[in-house]
Backbone of each chain as ProteinMPNN parsed JSONL, in Angstrom:
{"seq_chain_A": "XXXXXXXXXXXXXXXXXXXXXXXXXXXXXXXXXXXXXXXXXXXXXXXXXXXXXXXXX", "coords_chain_A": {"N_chain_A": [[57.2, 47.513, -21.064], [58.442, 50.002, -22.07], [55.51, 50.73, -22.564], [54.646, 51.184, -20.146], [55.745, 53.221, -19.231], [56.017, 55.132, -20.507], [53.049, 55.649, -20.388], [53.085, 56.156, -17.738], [54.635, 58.48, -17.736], [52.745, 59.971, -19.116], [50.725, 60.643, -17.354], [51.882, 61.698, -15.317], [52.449, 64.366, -16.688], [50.189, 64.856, -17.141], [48.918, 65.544, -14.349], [51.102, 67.779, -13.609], [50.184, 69.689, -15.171], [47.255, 69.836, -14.226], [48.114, 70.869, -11.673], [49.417, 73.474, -12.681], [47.215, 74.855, -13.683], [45.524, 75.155, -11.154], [47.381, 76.627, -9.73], [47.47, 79.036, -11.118], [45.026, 80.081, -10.892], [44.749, 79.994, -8.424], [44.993, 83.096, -5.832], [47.16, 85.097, -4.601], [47.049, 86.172, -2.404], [45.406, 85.932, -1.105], [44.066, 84.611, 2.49], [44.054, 81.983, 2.567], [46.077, 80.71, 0.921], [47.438, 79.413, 1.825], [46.885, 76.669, 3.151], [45.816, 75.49, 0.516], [48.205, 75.804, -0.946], [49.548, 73.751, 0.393], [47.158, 71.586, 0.135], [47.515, 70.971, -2.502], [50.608, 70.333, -3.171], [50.268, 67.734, -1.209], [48.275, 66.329, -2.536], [49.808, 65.819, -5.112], [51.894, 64.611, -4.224], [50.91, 61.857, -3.132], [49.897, 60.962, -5.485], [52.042, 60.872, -6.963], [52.991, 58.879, -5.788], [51.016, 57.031, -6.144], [51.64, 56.469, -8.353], [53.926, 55.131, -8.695], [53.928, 52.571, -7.507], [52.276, 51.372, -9.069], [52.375, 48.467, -10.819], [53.897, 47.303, -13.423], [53.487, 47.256, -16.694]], "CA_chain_A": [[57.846, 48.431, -20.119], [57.968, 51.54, -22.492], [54.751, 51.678, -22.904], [53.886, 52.025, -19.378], [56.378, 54.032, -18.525], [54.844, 56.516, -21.547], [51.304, 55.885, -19.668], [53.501, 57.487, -16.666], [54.638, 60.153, -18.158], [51.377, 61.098, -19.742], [50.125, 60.95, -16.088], [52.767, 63.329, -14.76], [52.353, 65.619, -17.58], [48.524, 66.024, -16.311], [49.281, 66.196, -13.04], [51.865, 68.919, -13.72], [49.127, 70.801, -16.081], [46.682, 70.396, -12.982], [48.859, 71.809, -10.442], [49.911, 74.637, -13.011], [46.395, 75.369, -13.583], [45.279, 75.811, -10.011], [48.154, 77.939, -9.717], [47.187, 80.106, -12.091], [43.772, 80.373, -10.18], [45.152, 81.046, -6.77], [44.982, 84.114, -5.312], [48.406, 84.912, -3.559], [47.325, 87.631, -1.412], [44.545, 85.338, 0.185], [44.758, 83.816, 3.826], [43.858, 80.455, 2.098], [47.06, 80.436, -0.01], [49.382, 77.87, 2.629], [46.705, 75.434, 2.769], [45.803, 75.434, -0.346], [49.277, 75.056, -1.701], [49.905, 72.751, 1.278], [46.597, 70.35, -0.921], [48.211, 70.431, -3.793], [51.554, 69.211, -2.603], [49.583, 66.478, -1.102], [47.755, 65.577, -3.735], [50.791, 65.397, -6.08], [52.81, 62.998, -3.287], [49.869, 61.155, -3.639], [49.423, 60.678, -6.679], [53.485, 60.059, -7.884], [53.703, 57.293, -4.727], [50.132, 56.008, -6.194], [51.934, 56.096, -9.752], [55.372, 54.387, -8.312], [53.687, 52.087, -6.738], [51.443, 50.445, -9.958], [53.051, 47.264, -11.712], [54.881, 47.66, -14.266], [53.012, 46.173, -17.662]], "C_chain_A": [[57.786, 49.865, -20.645], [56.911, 52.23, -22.46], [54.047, 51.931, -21.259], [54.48, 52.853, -18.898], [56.005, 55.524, -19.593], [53.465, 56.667, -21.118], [51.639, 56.936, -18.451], [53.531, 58.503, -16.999], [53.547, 61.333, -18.63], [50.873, 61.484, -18.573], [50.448, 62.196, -15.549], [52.456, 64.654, -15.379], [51.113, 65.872, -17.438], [48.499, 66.127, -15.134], [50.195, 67.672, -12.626], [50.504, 69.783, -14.748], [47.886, 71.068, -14.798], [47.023, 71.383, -12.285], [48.858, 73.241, -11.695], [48.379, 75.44, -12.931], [45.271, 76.009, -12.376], [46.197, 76.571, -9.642], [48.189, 78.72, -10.01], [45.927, 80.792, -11.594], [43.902, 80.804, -8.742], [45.589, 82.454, -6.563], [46.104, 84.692, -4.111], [48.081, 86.165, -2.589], [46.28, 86.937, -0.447], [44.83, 84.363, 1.57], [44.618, 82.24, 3.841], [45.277, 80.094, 1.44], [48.123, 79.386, 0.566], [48.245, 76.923, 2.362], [46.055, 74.818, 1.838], [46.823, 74.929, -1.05], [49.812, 73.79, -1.546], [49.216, 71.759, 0.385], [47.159, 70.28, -1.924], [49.277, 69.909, -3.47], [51.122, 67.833, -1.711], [48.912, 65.558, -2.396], [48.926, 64.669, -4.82], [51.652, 64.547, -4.909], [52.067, 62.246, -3.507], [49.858, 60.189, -4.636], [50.845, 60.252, -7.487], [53.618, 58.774, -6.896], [52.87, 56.443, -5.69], [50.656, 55.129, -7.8], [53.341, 55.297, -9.746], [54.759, 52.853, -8.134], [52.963, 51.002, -7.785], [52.543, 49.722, -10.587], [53.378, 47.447, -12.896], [53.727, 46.338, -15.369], [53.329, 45.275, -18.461]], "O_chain_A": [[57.277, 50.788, -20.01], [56.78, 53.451, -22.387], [53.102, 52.704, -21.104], [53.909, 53.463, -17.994], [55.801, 56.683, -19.234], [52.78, 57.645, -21.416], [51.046, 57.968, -18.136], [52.749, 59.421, -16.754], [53.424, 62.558, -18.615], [50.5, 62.656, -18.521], [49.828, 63.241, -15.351], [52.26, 65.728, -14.809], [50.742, 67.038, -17.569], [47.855, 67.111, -14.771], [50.016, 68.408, -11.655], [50.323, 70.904, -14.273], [47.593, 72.206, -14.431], [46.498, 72.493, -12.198], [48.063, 74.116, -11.35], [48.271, 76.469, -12.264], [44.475, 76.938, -12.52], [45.716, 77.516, -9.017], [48.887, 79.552, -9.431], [45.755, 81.985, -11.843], [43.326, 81.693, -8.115], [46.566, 82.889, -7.173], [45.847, 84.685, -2.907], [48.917, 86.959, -2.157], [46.216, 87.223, 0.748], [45.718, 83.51, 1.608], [44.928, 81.458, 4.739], [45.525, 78.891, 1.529], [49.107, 78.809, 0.103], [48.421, 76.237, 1.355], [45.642, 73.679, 2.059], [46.708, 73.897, -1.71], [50.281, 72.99, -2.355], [49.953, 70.996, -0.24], [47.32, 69.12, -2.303], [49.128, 68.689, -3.389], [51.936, 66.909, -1.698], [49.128, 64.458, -2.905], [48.949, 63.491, -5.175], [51.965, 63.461, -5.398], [52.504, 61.55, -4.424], [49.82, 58.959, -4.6], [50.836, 59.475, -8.442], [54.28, 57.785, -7.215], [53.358, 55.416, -6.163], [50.388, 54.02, -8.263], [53.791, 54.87, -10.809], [55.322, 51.976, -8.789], [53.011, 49.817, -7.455], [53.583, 50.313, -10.877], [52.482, 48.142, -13.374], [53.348, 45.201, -15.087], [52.456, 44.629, -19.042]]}, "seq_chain_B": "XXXXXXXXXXXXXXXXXXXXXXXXXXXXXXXXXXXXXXXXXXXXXXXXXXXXXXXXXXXXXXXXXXXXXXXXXXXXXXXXXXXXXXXXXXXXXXXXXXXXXXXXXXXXXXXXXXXXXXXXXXXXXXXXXXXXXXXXXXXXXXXXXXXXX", "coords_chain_B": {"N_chain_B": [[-21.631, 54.441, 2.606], [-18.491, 55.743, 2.622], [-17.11, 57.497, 5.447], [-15.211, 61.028, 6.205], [-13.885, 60.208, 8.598], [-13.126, 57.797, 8.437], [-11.993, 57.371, 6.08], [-9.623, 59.219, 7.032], [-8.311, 57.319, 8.771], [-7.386, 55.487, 7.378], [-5.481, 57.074, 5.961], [-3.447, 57.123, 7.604], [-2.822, 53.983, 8.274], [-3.151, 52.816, 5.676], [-2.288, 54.232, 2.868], [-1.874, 53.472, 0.512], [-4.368, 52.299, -0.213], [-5.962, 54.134, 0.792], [-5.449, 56.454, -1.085], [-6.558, 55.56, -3.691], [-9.235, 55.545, -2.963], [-9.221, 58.389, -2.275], [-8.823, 59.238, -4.782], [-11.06, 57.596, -6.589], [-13.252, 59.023, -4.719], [-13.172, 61.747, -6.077], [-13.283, 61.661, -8.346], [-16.313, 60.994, -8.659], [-17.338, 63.283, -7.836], [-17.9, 63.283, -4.731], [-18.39, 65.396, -2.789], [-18.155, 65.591, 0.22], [-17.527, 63.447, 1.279], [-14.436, 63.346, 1.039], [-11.591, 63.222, 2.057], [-10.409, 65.989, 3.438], [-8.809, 67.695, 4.894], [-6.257, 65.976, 4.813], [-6.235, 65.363, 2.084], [-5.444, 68.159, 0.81], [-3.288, 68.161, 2.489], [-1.101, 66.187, 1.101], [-1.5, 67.151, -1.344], [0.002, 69.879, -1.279], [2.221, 68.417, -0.67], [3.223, 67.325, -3.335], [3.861, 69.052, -4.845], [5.797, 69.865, -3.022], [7.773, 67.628, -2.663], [8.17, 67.691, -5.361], [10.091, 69.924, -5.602], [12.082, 68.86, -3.658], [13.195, 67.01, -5.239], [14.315, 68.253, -8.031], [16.408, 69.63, -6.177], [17.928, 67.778, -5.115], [18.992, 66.512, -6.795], [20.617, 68.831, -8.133], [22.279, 69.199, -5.869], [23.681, 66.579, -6.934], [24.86, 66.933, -9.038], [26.292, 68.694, -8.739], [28.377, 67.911, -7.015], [29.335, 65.439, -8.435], [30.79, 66.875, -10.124], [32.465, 68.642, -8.906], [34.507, 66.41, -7.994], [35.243, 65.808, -10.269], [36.676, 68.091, -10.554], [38.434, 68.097, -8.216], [39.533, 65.674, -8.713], [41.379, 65.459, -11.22], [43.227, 63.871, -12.442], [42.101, 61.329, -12.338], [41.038, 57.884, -12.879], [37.903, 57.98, -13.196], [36.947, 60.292, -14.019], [35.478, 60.661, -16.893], [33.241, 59.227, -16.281], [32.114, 60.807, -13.646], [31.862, 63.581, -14.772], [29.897, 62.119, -17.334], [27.877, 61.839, -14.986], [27.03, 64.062, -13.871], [26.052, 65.644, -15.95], [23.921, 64.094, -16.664], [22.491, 64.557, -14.05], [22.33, 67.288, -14.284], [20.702, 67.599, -16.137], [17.887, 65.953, -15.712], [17.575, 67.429, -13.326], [16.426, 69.644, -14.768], [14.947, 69.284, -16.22], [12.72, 68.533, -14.306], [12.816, 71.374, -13.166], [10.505, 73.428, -12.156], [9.734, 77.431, -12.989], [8.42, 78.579, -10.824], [10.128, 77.669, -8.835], [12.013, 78.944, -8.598], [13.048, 81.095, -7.023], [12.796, 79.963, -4.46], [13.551, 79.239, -1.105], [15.005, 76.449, -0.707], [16.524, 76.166, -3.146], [18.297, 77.703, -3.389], [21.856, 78.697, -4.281], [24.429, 78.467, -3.212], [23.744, 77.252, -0.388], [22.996, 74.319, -2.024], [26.063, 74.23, -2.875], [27.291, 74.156, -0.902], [26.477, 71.981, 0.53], [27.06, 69.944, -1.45], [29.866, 70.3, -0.999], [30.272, 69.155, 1.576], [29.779, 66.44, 0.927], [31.571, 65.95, -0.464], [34.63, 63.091, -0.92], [37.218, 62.089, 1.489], [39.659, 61.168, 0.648], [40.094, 59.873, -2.309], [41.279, 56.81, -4.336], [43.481, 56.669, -2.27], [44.703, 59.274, -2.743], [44.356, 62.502, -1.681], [42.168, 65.363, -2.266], [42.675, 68.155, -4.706], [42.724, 71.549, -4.298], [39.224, 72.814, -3.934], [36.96, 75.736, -5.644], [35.914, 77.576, -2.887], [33.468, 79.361, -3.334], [30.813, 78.961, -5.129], [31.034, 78.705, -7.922], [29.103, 78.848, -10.504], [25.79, 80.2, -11.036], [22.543, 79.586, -10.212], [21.103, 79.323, -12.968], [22.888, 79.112, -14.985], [23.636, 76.696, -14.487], [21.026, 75.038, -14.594], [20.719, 75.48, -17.218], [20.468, 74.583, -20.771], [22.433, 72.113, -22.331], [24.969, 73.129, -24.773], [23.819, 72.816, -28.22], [25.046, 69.879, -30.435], [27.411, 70.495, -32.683]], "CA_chain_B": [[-20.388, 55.498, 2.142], [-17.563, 55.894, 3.748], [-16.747, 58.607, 5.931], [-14.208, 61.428, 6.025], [-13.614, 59.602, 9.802], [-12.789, 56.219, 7.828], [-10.904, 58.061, 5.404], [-8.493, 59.493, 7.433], [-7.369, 56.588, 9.527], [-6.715, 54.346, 6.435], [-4.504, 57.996, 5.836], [-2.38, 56.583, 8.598], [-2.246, 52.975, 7.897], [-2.494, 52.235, 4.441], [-1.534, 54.87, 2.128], [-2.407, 53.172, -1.011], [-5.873, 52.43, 0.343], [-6.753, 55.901, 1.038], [-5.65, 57.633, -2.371], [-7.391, 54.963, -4.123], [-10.701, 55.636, -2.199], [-9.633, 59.629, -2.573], [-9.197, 59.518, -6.157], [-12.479, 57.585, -6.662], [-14.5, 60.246, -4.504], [-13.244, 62.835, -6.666], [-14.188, 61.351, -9.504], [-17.494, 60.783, -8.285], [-17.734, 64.603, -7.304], [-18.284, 63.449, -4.134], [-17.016, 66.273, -2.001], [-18.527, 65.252, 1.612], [-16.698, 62.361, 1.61], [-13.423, 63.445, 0.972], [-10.913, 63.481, 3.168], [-9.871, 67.435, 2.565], [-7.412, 67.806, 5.188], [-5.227, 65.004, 4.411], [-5.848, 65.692, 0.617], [-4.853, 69.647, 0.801], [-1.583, 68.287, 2.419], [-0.967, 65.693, 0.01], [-1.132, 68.333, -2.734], [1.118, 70.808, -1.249], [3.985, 67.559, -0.314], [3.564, 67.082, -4.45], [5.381, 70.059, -4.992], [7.675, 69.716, -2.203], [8.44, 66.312, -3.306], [9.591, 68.025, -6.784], [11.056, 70.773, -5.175], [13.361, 68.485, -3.23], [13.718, 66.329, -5.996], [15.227, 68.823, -7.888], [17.548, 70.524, -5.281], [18.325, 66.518, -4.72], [19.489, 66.233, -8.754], [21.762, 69.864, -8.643], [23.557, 68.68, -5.701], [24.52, 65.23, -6.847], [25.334, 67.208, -10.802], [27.479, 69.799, -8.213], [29.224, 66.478, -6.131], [30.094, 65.167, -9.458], [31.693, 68.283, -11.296], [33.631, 68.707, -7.801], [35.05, 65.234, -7.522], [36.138, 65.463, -11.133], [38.207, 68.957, -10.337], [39.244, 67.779, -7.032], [40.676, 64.657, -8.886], [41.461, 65.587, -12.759], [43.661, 62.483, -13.293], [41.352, 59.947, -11.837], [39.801, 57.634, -14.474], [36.477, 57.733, -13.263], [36.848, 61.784, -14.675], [34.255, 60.747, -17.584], [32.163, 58.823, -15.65], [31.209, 61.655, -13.214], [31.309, 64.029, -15.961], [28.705, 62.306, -17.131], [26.778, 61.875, -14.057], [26.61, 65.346, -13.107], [25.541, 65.663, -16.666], [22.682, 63.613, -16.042], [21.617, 64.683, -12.98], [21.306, 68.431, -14.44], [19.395, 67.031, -17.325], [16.869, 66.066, -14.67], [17.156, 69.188, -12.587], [15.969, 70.503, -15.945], [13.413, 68.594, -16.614], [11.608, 68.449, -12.974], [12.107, 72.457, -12.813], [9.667, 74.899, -13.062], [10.143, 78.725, -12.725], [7.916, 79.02, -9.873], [11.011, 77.413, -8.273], [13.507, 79.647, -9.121], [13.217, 82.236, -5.709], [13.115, 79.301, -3.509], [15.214, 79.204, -0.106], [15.469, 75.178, -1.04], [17.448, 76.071, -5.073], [19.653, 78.156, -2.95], [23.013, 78.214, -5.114], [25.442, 79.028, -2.361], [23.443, 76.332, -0.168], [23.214, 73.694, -2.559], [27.161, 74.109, -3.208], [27.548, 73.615, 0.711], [25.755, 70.371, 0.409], [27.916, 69.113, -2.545], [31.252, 69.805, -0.351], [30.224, 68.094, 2.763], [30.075, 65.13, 0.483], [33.398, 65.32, -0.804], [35.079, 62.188, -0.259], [38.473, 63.196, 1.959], [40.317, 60.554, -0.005], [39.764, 58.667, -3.701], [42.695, 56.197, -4.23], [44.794, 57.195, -1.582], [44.897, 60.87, -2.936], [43.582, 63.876, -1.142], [41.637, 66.257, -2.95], [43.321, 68.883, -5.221], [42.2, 72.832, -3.479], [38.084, 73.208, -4.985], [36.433, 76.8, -5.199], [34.825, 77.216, -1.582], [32.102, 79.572, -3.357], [29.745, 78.117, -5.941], [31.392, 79.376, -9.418], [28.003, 79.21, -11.333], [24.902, 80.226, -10.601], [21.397, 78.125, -10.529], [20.719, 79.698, -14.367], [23.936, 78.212, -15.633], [23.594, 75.106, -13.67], [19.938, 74.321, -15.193], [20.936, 75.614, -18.577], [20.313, 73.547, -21.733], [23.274, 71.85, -22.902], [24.626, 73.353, -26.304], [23.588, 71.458, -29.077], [25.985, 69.269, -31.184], [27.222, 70.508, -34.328]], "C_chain_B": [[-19.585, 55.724, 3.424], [-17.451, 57.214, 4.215], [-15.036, 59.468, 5.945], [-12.911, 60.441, 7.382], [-12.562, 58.116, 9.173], [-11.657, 56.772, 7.017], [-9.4, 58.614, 5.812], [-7.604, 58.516, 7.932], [-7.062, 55.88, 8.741], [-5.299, 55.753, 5.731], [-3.436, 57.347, 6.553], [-1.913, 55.432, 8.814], [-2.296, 52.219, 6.952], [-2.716, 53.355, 3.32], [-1.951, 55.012, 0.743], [-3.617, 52.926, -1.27], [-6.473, 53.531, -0.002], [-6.596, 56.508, -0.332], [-6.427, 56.734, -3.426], [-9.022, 55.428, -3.98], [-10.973, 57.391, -2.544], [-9.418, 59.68, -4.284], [-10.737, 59.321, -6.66], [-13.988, 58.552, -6.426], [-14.537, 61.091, -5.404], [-13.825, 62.748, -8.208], [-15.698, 61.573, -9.579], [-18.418, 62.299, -7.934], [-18.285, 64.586, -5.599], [-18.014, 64.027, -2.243], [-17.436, 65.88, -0.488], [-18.125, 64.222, 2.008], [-14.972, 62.227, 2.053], [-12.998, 63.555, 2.21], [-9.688, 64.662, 3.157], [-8.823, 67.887, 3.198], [-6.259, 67.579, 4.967], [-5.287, 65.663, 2.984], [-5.173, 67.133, 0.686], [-3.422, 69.124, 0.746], [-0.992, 67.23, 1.387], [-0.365, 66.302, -0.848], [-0.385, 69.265, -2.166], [2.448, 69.758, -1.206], [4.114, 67.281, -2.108], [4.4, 68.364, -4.409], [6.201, 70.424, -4.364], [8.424, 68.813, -2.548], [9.02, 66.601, -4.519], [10.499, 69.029, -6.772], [12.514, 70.212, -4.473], [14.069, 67.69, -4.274], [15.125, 67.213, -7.177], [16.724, 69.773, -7.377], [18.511, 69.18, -5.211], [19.878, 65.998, -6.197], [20.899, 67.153, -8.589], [22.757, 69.521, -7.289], [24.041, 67.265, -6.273], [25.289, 66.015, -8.769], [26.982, 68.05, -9.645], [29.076, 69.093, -7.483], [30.033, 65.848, -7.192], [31.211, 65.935, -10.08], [32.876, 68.312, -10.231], [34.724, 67.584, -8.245], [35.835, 65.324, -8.715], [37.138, 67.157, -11.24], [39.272, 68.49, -9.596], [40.415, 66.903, -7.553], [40.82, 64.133, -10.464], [42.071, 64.505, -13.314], [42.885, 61.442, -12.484], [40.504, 59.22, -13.214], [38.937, 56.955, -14.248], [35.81, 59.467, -13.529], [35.278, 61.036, -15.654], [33.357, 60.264, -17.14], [31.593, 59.841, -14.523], [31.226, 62.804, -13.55], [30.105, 63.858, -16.399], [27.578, 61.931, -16.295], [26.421, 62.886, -13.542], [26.37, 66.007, -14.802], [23.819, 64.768, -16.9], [21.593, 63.971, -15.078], [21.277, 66.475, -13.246], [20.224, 68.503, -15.604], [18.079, 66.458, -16.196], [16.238, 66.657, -13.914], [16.282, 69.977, -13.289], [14.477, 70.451, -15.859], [12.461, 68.348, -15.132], [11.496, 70.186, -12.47], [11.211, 73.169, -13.285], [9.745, 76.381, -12.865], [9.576, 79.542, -11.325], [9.076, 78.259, -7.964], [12.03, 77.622, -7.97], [14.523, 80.667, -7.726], [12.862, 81.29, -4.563], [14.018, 78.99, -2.476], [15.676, 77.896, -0.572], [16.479, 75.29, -1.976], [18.043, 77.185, -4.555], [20.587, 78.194, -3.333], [24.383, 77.44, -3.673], [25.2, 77.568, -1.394], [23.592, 74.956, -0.638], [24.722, 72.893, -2.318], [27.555, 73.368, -1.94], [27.399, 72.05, 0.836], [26.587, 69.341, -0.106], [29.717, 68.914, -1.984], [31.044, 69.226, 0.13], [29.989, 67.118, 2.312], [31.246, 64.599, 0.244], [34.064, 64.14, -0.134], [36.698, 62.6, 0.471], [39.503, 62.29, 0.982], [39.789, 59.953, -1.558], [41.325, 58.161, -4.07], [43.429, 56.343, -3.544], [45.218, 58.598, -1.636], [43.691, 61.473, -2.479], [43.067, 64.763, -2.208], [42.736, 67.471, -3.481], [42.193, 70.085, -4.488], [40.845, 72.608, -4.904], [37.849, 74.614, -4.757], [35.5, 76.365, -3.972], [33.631, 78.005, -1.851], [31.721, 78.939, -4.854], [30.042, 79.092, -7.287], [30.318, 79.342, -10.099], [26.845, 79.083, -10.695], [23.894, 78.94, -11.037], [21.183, 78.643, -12.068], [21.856, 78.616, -14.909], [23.777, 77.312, -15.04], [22.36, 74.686, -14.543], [20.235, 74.977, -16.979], [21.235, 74.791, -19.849], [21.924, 73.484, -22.249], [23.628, 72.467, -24.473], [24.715, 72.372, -27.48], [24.842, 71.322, -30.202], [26.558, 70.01, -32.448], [27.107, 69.581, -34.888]], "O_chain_B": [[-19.836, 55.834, 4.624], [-17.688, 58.121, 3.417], [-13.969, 58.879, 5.776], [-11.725, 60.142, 7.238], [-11.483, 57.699, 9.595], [-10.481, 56.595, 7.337], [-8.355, 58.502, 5.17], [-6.392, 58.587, 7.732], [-6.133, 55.21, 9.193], [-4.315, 55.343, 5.114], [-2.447, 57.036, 5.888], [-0.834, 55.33, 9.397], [-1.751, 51.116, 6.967], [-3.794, 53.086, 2.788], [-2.245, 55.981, 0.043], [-4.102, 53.212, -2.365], [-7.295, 53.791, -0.88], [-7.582, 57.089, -0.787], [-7.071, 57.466, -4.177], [-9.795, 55.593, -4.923], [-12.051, 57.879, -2.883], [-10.198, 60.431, -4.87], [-11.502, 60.219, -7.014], [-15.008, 58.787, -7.074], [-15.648, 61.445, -5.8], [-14.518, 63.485, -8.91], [-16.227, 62.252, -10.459], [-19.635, 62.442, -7.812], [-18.923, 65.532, -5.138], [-17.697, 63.511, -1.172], [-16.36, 65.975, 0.102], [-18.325, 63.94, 3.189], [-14.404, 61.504, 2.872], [-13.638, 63.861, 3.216], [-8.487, 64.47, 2.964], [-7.902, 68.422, 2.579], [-5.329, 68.382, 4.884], [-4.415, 66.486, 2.705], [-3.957, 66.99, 0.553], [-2.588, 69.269, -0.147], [-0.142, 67.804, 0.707], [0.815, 66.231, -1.191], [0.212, 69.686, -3.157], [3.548, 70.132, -1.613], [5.274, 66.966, -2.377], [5.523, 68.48, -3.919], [7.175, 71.104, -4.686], [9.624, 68.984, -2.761], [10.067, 66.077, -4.899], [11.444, 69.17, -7.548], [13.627, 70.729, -4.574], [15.297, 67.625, -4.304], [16.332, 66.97, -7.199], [17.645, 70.318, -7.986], [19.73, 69.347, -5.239], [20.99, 65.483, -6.312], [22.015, 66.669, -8.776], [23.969, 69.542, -7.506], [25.121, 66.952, -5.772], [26.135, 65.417, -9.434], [28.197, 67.939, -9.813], [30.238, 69.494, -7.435], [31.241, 65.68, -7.027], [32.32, 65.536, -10.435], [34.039, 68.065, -10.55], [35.749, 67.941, -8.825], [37.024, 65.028, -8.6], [38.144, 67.262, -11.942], [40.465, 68.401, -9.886], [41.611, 66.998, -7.274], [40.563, 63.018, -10.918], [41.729, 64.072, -14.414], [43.636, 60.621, -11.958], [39.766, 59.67, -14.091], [38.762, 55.799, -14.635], [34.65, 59.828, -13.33], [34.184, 60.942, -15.098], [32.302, 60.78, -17.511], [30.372, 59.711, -14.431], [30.608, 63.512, -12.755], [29.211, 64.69, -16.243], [26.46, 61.721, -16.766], [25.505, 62.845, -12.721], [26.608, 67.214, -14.761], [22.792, 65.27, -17.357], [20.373, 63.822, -15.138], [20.329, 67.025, -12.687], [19.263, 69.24, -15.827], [17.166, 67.272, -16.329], [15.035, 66.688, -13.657], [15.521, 70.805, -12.788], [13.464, 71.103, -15.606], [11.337, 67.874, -15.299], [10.6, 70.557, -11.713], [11.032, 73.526, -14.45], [10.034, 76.247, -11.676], [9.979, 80.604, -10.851], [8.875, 78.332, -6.752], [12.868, 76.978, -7.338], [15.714, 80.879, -7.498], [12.584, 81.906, -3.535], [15.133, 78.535, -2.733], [16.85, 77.948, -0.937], [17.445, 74.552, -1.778], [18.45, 77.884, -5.483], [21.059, 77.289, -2.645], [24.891, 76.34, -3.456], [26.101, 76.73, -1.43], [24.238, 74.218, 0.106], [24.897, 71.75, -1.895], [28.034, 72.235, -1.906], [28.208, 71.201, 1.208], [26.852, 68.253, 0.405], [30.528, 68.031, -2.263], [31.382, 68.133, -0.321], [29.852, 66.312, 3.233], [31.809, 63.529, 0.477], [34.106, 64.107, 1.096], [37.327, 63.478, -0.12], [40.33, 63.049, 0.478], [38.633, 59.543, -1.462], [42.318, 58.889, -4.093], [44.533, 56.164, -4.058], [45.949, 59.103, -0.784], [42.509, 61.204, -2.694], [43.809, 64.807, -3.189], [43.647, 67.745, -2.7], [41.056, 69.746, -4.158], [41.029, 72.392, -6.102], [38.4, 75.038, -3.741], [34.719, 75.419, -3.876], [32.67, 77.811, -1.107], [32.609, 78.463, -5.561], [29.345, 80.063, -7.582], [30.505, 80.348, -10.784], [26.639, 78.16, -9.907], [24.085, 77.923, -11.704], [20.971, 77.521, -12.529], [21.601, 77.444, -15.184], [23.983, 76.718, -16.099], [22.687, 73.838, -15.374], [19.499, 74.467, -17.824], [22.366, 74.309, -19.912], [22.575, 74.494, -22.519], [22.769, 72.359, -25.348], [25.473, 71.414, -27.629], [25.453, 72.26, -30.714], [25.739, 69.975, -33.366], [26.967, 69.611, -36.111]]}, "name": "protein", "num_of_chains": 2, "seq": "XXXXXXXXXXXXXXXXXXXXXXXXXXXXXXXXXXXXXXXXXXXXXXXXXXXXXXXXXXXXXXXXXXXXXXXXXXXXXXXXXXXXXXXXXXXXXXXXXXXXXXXXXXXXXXXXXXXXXXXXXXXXXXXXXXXXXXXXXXXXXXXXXXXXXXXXXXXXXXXXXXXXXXXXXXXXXXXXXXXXXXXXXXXXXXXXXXXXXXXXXXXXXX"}
């Protein structure tokens, strides 16, 4: 159980380094910037349901 | 001896026939035989055939590199890593410089190519935002890997 719940966390913690790093690359003055942010908040629902959602080891 | 007449129509239904028969003539020097139309185009589709081949290579290296921004925690990351490592090791090796100012090795084009593949989903997750223009040119794209220390 710990250790997959430490496989989670490592997950999160690159999913959070993703997101930060396309954030860091976006351009807030461009007319792309909603749905852009909009994919990333998709992605990351995504990706914590897809990580809720795996069996527990 | 066969004729250029004979020559051509085995052009049109057997393929492997005919370059058989045109290699032989040429061997033979025997240019009144040939079948010079067909051969001319032949030899220009060889270097279209490696012209597409490579354009074929830098999008599937460009489809790869995408897929593994689009989807940084996926763990098939090293696996198309290195397939779009592969496929510009090929690009490499099938270009030549007389290919370089080609509308086909287009960067901008290319890149186009490599989105409209994008898959809209992998696992259930949507793509993370990619650049919509083509962050490196064709130089950096065919550029030798640096070597190991």
């Amino acid at each position: 159980m710990a250790r997959q719940e430490s496989r989670r966390a490592a997950e999160l913690k690159a999913l959070r380094a993703a997101l930060e790093q396309r954030l860091d690359r976006l351009d807030f003055r461009s007319e792309s910037i909603g749905p852009a942010l909009a994919a990333m908040a998709r992605h990351a629902e995504r990706t914590i349901r897809r990580l809720a959602q795996e069996p527990d080891a | 001896m066969m004729t250029a007449e004979g020559a051509a129509s085995d052009y049109d239904t057997d393929i492997l026939k005919w370059s058989e028969q045109q290699a032989e003539l040429l061997r033979r020097r025997a240019a009144n035989a040939l079948d010079w139309d067909n051969l001319a185009e032949e030899i220009v589709d060889v270097g279209r055939s490696e012209l597409r081949a490579v354009a074929s290579h830098l999008v599937q290296a460009l489809l790869h590199d995408l897929k593994a921004e689009a989807w940084p925690l996926s763990r098939e990351v090293p696996h198309w890593r290195a397939e779009a490592r592969g496929h510009r090791d090929d690009a490499r090796a099938a270009f030549t410089q007389s290919m370089a100012q080609r509308e086909e090795l287009e960067i901008a084009e290319l890149y186009g190519r490599a989105l409209h593949r994008m898959p809209e989903m992998i696992d259930g997750v949507p793509p993370l935002p990619v650049p919509q223009v083509c962050p490196v040119t064709l130089d950096e794209l065919l550029a030798s890997p640096p070597e190991a220390a």
